[in-house]
C-alpha positions in Angstrom: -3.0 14.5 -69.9 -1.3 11.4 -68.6 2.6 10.6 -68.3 4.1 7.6 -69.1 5.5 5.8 -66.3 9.5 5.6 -66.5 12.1 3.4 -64.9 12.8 6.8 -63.2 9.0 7.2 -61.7 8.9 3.6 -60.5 12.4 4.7 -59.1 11.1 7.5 -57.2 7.9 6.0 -56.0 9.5 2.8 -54.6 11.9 5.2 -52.6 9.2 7.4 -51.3 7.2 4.5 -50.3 10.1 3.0 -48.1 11.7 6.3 -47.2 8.0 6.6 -45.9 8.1 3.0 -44.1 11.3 3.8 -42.3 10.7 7.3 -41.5 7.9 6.0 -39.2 10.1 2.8 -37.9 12.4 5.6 -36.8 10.1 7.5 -34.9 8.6 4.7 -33.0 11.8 3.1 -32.5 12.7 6.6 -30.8 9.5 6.8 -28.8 9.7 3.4 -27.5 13.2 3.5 -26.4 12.5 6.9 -24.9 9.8 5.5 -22.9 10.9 2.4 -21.8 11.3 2.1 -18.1 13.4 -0.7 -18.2 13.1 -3.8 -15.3 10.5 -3.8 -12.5 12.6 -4.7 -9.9 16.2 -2.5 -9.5 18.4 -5.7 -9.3 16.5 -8.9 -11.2 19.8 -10.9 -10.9 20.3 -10.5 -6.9 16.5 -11.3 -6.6 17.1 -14.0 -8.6 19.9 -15.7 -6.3 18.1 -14.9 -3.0 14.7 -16.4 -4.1 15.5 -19.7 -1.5 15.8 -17.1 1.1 11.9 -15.7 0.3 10.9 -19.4 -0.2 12.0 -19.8 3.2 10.4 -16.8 4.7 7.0 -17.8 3.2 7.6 -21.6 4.6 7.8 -19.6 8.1 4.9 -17.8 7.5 3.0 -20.7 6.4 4.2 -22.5 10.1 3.1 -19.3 11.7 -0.3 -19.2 10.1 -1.1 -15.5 10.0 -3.9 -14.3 7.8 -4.3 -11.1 6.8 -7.3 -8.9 4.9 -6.9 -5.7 2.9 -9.2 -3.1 2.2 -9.5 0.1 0.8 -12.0 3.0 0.9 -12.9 6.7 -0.6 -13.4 9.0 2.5 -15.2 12.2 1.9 -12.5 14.5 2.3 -10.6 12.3 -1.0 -8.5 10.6 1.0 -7.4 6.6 0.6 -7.9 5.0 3.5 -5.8 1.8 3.5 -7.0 -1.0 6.5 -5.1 -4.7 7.1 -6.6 -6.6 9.9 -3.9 -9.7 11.0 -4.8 -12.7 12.8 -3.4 -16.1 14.2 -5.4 -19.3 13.2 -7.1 -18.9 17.3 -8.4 -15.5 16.1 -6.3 -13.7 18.3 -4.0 -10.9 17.2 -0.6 -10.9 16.9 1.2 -9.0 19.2 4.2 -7.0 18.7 3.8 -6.2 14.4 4.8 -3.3 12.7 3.6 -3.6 9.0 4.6 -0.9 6.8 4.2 -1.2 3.0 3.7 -0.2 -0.7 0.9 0.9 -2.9 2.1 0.4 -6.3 0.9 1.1 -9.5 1.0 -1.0 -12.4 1.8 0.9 -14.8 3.6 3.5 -13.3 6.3 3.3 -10.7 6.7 6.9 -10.7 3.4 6.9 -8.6 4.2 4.1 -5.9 3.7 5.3 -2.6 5.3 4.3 0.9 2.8 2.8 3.5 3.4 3.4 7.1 0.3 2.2 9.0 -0.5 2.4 12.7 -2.1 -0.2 14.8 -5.4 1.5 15.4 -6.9 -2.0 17.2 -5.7 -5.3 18.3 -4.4 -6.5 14.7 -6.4 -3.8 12.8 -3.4 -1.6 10.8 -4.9 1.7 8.9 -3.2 4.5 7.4 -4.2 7.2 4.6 -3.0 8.9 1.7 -3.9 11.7 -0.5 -4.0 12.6 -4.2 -4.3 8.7 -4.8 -5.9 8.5 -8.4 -8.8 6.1 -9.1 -7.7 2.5 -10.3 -5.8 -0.6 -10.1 -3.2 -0.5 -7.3 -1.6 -3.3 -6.0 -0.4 -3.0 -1.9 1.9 -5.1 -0.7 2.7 -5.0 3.2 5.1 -6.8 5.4 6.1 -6.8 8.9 9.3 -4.6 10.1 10.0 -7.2 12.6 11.7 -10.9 12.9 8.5 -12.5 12.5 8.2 -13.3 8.3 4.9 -11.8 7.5 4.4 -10.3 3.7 0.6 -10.3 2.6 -0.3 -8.6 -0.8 -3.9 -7.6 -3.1 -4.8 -6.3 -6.0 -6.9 -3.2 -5.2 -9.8 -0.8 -7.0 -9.1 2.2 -5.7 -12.6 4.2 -6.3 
């Protein structure tokens, strides 16, 4: 048995098939905007304006010279341990730092993490964390003092 097709099928089957197209626009337009967490940085406009001020800072730090490494490592009881050694260009240490920091995630900033570290040797920084889940972190550490030190890395967190 077979219909014949009517202005009033075609009718019907058109509608379905776009009711069917903008039912699903609708639901991912709703999912998207419900999980959008907006801009990275809390005030993009007043980063914006003082960007000569961190273009300055990192024309200091060039003067100074500092160099800085970052690593990161498992420990057995599952914590992060988190290391930045600091040096002048004559090897030496600099003396009076207090680098504190943040482990961010890229995807996430829900699950970025504050990083106080404590000077465990001359110009050796550590601290660790727990509950760190394995992946792509990025730390980025600065000094608390006058001196303009800021020193960042991509990480694999194991």
């Amino acid at each position: 048995m077979t219909r014949k097709l009517t202005g009033r099928g075609v009718l019907l089957v058109l509608a379905g098939f776009f009711g069917m197209i903008i039912t699903t626009n609708v639901v991912f337009i709703a999912a998207a905007v419900h999980t959008f967490r907006g801009e990275d940085e809390a005030k993009p406009y007043l980063q914006g304006i003082e960007y000569n001020h961190t273009l300055a800072r990192r024309a200091e730090q060039a003067r100074l010279g500092w160099r800085a490494s970052i690593g990161d490592q498992r420990l057995a009881s599952g914590a992060v341990l988190l290391t930045v050694d600091v040096s002048q260009p004559d090897g030496k240490a600099p003396k009076g730092l207090s680098l504190a920091g943040e482990l961010r995630h890229p995807a996430d900033e829900h699950r970025d993490r504050t990083l106080h570290f404590v000077e465990t040797a001359p110009g050796h920084f550590e601290t660790q964390l727990r509950d760190v889940t394995p992946g792509r972190w990025e730390m980025v550490v600065s000094n608390n003092r006058t001196e303009p030190f800021r020193t960042e890395r991509r990480l694999w967190v194991p």
